[in-house]
C-alpha positions as a printed NumPy array, in Angstrom:
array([[ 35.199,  28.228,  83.654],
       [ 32.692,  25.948,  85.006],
       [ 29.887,  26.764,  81.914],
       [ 28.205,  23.352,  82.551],
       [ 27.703,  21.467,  85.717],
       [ 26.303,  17.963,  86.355],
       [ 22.836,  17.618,  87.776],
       [ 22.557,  18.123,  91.613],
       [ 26.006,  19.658,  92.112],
       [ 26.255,  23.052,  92.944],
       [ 29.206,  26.239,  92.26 ],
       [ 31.541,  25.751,  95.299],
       [ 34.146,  28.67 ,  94.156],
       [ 33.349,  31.927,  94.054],
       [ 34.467,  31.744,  90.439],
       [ 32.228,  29.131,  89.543],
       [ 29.363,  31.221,  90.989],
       [ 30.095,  34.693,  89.193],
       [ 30.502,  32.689,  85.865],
       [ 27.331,  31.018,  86.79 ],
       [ 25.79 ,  34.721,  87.175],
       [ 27.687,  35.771,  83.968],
       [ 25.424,  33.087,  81.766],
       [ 22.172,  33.795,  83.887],
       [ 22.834,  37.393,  82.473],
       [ 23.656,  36.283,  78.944],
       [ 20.666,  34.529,  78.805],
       [ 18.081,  36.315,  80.419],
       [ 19.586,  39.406,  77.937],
       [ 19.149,  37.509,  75.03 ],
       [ 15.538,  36.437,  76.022],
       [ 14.496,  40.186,  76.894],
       [ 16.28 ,  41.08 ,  72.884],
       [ 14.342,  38.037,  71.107],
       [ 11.321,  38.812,  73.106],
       [ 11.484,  42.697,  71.842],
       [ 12.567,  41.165,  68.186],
       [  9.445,  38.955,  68.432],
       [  7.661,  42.122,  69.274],
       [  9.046,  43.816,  66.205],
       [  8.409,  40.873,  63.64 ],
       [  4.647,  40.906,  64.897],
       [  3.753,  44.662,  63.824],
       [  5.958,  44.21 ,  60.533],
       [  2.831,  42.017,  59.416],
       [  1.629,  38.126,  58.623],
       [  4.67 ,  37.603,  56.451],
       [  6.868,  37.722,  59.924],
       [  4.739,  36.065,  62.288],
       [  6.77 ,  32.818,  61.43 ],
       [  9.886,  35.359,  62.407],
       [  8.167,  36.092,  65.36 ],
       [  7.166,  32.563,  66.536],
       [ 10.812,  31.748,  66.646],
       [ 11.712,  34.814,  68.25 ],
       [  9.838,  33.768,  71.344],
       [ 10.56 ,  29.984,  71.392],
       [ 14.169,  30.599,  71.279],
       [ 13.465,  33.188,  74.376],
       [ 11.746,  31.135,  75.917],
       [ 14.164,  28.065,  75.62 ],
       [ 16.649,  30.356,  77.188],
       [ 14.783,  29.415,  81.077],
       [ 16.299,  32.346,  81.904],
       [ 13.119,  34.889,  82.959],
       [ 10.896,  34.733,  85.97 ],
       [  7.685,  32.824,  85.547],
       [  5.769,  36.03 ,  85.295],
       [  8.137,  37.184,  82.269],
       [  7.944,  33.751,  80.877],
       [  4.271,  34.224,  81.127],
       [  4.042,  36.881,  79.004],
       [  6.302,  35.066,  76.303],
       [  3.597,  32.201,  76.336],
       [  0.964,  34.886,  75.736],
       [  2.657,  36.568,  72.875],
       [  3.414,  33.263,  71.237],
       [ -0.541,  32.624,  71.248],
       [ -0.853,  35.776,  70.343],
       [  0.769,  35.18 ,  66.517],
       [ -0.842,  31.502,  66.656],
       [ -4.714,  33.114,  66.64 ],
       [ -3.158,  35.312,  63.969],
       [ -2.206,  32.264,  61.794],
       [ -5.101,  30.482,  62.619],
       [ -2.99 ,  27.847,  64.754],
       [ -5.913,  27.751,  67.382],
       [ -5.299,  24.374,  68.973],
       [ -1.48 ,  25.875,  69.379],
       [ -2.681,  29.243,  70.649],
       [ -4.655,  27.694,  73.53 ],
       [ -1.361,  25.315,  74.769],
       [  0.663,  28.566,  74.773],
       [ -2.258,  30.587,  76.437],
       [ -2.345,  27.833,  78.954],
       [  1.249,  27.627,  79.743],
       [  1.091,  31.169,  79.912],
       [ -1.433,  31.386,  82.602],
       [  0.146,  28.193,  84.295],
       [  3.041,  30.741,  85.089],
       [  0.969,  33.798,  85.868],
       [ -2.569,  33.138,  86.52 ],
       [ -3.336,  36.832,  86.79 ],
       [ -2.449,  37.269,  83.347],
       [ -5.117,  39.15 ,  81.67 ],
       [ -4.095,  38.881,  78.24 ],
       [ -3.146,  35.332,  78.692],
       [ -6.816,  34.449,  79.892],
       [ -8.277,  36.76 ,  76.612],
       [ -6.391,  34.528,  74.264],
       [ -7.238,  31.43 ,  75.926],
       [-10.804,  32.102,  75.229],
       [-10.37 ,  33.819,  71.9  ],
       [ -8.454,  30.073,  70.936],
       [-11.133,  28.015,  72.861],
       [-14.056,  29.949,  71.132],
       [-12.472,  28.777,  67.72 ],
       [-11.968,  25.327,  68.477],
       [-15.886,  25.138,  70.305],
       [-14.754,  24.805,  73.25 ],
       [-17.02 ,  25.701,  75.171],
       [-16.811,  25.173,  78.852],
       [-12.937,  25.775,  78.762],
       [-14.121,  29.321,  76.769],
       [-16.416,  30.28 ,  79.863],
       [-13.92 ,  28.867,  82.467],
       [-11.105,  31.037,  81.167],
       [-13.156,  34.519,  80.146],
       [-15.201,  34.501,  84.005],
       [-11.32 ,  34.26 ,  85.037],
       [-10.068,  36.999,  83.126],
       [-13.373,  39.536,  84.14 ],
       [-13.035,  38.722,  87.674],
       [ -9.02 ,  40.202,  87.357],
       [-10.222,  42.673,  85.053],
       [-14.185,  43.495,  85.7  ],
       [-14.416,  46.097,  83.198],
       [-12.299,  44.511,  79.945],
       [-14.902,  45.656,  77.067],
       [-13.15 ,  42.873,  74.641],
       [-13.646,  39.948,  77.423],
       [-17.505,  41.525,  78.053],
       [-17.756,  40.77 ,  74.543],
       [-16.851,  37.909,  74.189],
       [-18.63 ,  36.652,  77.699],
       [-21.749,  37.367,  75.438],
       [-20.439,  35.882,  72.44 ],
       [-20.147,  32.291,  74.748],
       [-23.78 ,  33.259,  76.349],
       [-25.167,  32.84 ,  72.553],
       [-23.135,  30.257,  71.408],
       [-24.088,  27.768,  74.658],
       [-27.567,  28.747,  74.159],
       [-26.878,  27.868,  70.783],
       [-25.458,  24.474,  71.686],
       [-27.917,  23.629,  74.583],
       [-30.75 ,  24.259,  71.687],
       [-28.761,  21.698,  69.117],
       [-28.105,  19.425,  71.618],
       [-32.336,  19.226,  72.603],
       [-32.81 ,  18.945,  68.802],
       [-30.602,  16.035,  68.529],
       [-32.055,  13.897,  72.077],
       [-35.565,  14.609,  70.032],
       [-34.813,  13.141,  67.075],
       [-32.87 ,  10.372,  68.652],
       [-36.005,   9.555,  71.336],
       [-38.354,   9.966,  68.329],
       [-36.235,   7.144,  66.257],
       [-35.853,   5.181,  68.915],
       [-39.785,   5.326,  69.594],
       [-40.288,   4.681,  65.694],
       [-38.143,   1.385,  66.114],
       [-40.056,   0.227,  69.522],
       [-43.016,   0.387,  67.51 ],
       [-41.447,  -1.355,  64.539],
       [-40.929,  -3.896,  66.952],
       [-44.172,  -4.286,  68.755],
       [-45.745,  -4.666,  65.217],
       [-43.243,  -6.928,  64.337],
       [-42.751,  -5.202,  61.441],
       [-39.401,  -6.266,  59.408],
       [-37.528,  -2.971,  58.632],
       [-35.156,  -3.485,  55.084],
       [-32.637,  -1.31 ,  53.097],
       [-34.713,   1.691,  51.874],
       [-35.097,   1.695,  48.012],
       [-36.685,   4.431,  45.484],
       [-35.293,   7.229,  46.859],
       [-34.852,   8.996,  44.09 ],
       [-38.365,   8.792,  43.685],
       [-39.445,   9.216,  47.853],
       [-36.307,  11.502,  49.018],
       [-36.131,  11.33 ,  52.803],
       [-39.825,  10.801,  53.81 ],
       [-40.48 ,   9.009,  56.803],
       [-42.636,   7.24 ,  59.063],
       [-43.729,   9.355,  62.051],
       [-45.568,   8.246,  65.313],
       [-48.473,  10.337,  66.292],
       [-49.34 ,  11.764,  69.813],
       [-51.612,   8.504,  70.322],
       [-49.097,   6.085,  69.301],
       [-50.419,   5.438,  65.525],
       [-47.95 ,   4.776,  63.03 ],
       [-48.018,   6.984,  59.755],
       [-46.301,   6.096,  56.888],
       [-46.019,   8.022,  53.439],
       [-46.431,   5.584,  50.901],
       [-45.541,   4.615,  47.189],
       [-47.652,   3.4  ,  44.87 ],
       [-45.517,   2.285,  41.631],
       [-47.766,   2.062,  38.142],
       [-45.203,  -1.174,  37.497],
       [-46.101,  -0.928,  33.476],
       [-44.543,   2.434,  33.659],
       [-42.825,   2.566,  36.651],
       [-44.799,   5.827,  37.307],
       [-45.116,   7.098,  40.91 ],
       [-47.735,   8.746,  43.456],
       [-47.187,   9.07 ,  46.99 ],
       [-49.611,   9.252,  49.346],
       [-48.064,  11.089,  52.054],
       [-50.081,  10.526,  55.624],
       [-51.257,   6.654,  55.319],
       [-52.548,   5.785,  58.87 ],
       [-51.855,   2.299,  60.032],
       [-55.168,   2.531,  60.96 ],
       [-57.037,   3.058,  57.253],
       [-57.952,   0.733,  54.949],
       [-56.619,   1.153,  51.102],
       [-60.007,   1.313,  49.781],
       [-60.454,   5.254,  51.217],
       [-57.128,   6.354,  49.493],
       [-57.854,   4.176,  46.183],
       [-61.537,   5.907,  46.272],
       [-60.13 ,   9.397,  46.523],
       [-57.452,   8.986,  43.576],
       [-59.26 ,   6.894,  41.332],
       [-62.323,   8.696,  41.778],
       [-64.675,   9.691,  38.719],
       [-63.625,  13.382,  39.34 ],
       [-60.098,  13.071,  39.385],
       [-58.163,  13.292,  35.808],
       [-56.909,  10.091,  34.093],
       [-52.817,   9.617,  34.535],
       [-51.046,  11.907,  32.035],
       [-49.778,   8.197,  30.178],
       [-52.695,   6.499,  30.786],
       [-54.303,   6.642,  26.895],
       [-56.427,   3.752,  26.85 ],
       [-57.754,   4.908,  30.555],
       [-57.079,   1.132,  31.224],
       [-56.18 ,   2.423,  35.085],
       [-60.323,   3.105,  36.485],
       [-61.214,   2.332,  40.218],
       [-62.772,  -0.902,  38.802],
       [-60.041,  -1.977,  37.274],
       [-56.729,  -1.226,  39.584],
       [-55.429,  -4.049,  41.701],
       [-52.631,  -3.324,  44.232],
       [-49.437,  -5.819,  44.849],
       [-46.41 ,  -6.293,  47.292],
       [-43.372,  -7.888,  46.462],
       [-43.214, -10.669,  49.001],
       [-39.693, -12.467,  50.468],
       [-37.331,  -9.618,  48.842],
       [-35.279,  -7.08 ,  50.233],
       [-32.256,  -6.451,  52.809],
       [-33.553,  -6.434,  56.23 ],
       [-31.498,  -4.016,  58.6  ],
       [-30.128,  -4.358,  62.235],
       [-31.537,  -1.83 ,  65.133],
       [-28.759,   0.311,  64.769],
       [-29.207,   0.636,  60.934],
       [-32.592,   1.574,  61.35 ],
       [-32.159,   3.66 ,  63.729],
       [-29.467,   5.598,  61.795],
       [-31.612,   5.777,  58.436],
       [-34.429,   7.434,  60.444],
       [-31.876,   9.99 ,  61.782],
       [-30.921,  10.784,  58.073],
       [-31.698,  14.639,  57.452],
       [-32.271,  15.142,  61.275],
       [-29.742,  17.193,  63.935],
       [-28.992,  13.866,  64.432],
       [-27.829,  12.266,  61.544],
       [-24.035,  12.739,  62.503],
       [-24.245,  10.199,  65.403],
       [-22.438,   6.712,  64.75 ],
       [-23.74 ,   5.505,  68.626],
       [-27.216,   5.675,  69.648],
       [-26.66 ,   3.62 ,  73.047],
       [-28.602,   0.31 ,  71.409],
       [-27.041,  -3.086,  71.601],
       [-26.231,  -4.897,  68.372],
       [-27.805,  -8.478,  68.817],
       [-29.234,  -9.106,  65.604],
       [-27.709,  -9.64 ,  62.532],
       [-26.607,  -6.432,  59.649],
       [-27.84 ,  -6.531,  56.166],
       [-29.642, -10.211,  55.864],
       [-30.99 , -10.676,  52.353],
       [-34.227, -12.301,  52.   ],
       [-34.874, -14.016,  48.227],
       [-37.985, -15.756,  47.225],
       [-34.87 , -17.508,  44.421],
       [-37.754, -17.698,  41.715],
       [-38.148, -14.873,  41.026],
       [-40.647, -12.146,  42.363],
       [-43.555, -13.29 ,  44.388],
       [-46.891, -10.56 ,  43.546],
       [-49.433, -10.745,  46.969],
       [-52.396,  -9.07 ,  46.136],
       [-53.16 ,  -6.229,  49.114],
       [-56.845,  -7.008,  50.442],
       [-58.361,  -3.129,  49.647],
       [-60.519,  -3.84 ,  53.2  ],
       [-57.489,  -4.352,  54.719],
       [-55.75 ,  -1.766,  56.947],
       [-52.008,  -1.055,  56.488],
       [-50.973,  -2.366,  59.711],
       [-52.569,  -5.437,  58.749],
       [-50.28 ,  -5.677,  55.262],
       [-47.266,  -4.555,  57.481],
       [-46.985,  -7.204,  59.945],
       [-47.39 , -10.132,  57.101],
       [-44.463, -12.292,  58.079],
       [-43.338, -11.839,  54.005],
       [-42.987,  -8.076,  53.829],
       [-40.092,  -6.066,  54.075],
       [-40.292,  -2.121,  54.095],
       [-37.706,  -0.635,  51.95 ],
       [-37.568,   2.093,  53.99 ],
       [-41.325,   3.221,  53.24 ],
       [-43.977,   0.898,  52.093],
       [-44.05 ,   0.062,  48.231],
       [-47.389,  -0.941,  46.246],
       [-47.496,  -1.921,  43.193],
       [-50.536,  -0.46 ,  40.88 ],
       [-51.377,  -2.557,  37.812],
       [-54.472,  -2.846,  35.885],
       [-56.557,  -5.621,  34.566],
       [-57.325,  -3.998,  30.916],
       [-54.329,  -3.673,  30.232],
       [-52.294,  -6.2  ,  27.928],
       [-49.284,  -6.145,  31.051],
       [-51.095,  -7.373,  33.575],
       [-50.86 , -10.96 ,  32.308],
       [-46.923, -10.753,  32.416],
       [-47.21 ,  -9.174,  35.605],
       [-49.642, -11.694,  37.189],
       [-47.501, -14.399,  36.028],
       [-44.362, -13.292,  37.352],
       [-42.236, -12.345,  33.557],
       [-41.874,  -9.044,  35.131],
       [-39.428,  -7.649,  37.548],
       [-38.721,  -4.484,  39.428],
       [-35.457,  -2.788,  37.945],
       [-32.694,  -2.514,  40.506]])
């Protein structure tokens, strides 16, 4: 009996063709029985679907069925896969299925059933206006047509949310760059969360800012400092004769009179464009983006070190912040840092003289 045959030849007996015939029987049999058994293991419940898987692979690796048979093996076989969660599985089988019979109703309602799971959107809509143009009136694909509707609405919204947040950045950094502001490694954070700078609809940079009581290591935050104001008006309204003394203050050593305000100068870890730009994404749609379509020509993490320890510049209170920000010697650490200290009290001496030092 001539059971196997080289490639390319063909039966020339009549014998050789009716055992030929005999196997094509055998097999397509035993693909119509494991297809049924498949069938079987599927309604006996999730502890057979494994049963049934193999069911219809072996079936299937009989070739034996036409492709419109073979079809519906591929669908049942993504059938069990959405059961089991298999998703990226279900949608190869669903595929195949509709490969073989695009007319396939069932095969196109699974495609889109495994597509929906694995967000996949376009191939979701592609597959379900398929199916509802061979079956108009299929409740379960109208369903899920809408389910798609709200789910690309969805995704067009997220996707608006996230070019926002990436222009605004990228507008923040432009004007980091036209004030020639140096941008560092953002510091207190425990103390300022996620705060950030923001760019009004004139341009105007606005900055929350920390003020650190360095004998204490207190904190305030102002949080809308205009590039634009002078530290005098925000000194004036906190340190006013109406407002109360700090809660720590006991000798009220920390009056209007007596406050002086400080930068560290020549310290911190200045950032790269694309660092910056992915710090001011932080707690945005955006902040799961590794590319922002910048080019990388300067040089990540560069500390600066005055080596003597830290270098105090008094802030000029008739100053504006944009003219402290652009010094040459200051680097933000992520939001501008002051330094409050007060000339009654007995630490101002170490301070002015350099014995003291921020923690790290």
């Amino acid at each position: 009996m001539a059971l196997w045959m080289e490639a390319g030849s063909e039966p020339k007996t009549n014998e050789e063709i009716v055992d030929l015939e005999a196997i094509a029987a055998l097999k397509e049999s035993a693909a119509i029985e494991l297809k049924e058994k498949g069938n079987e293991y599927v309604k006996m419940g999730k502890k057979h679907y494994s049963d049934a898987i193999d069911c219809y692979t072996r079936a299937i690796n009989q070739k034996a069925l036409s492709n419109s048979e073979s079809s519906i093996l591929y669908s049942n076989r993504a059938h069990v896969n959405l059961l089991l969660g298999n998703y990226r599985r279900a949608l190869q089988d669903a595929e195949e299925a509709i490969r073989l019979s695009p007319t396939n109703v069932k095969a196109l309602y699974r495609a889109v059933k495994a597509a929906l799971s694995l967000n996949l959107m376009d191939e979701a809509k592609s597959y379900c206006d398929k199916g509802l143009q061979q079956s108009p009136d299929n409740e379960e694909l109208k369903k899920l047509a809408k389910q798609i509707d709200v789910k690309l609405s969805e995704q067009q919204q997220r996707e608006a949310e996230v070019s926002k947040a990436v222009a605004a950045a990228k507008d923040l950094v432009s004007a980091f760059e036209d004030r020639r502001i140096t941008f560092g490694k953002a510091m207190y954070q425990e103390l300022t969360g996620i705060k950030k700078p923001m760019l009004d609809k004139n341009k105007i940079l606005h900055w929350p800012v920390l003020l650190l009581y360095a004998e204490v290591m207190s904190s305030d935050i102002i949080e809308d400092f205009c590039e634009m104001d002078m530290f005098s008006g925000h000194l004036d309204m906190m340190f006013s004769e109406s407002s109360p003394p700090l809660p720590w203050d006991t000798k009220n050593a920390y009056t209007r009179d007596a406050i002086e305000l400080y930068y560290e100068a020549d310290s911190g870890v200045c950032l790269s464009k694309k660092e910056i730009l992915s710090y001011l994404l932080e707690g945005t749609a955006a902040s799961h983006l590794e590319k922002f379509g910048v080019e990388e020509t300067d040089a990540a993490h560069s500390s600066v070190s005055s080596g003597n320890g830290p270098k105090w510049i008094r802030v000029n209170e008739k100053r504006t912040l944009h003219d402290i920000l652009k010094s040459p010697n200051i680097i933000i650490p992520g939001i501008p840092v002051f330094f409050v200290v007060s000339k009654k009290s007995n630490f101002y001496n170490d301070f002015k003289h350099g014995n003291w030092a921020p923690p790290q």
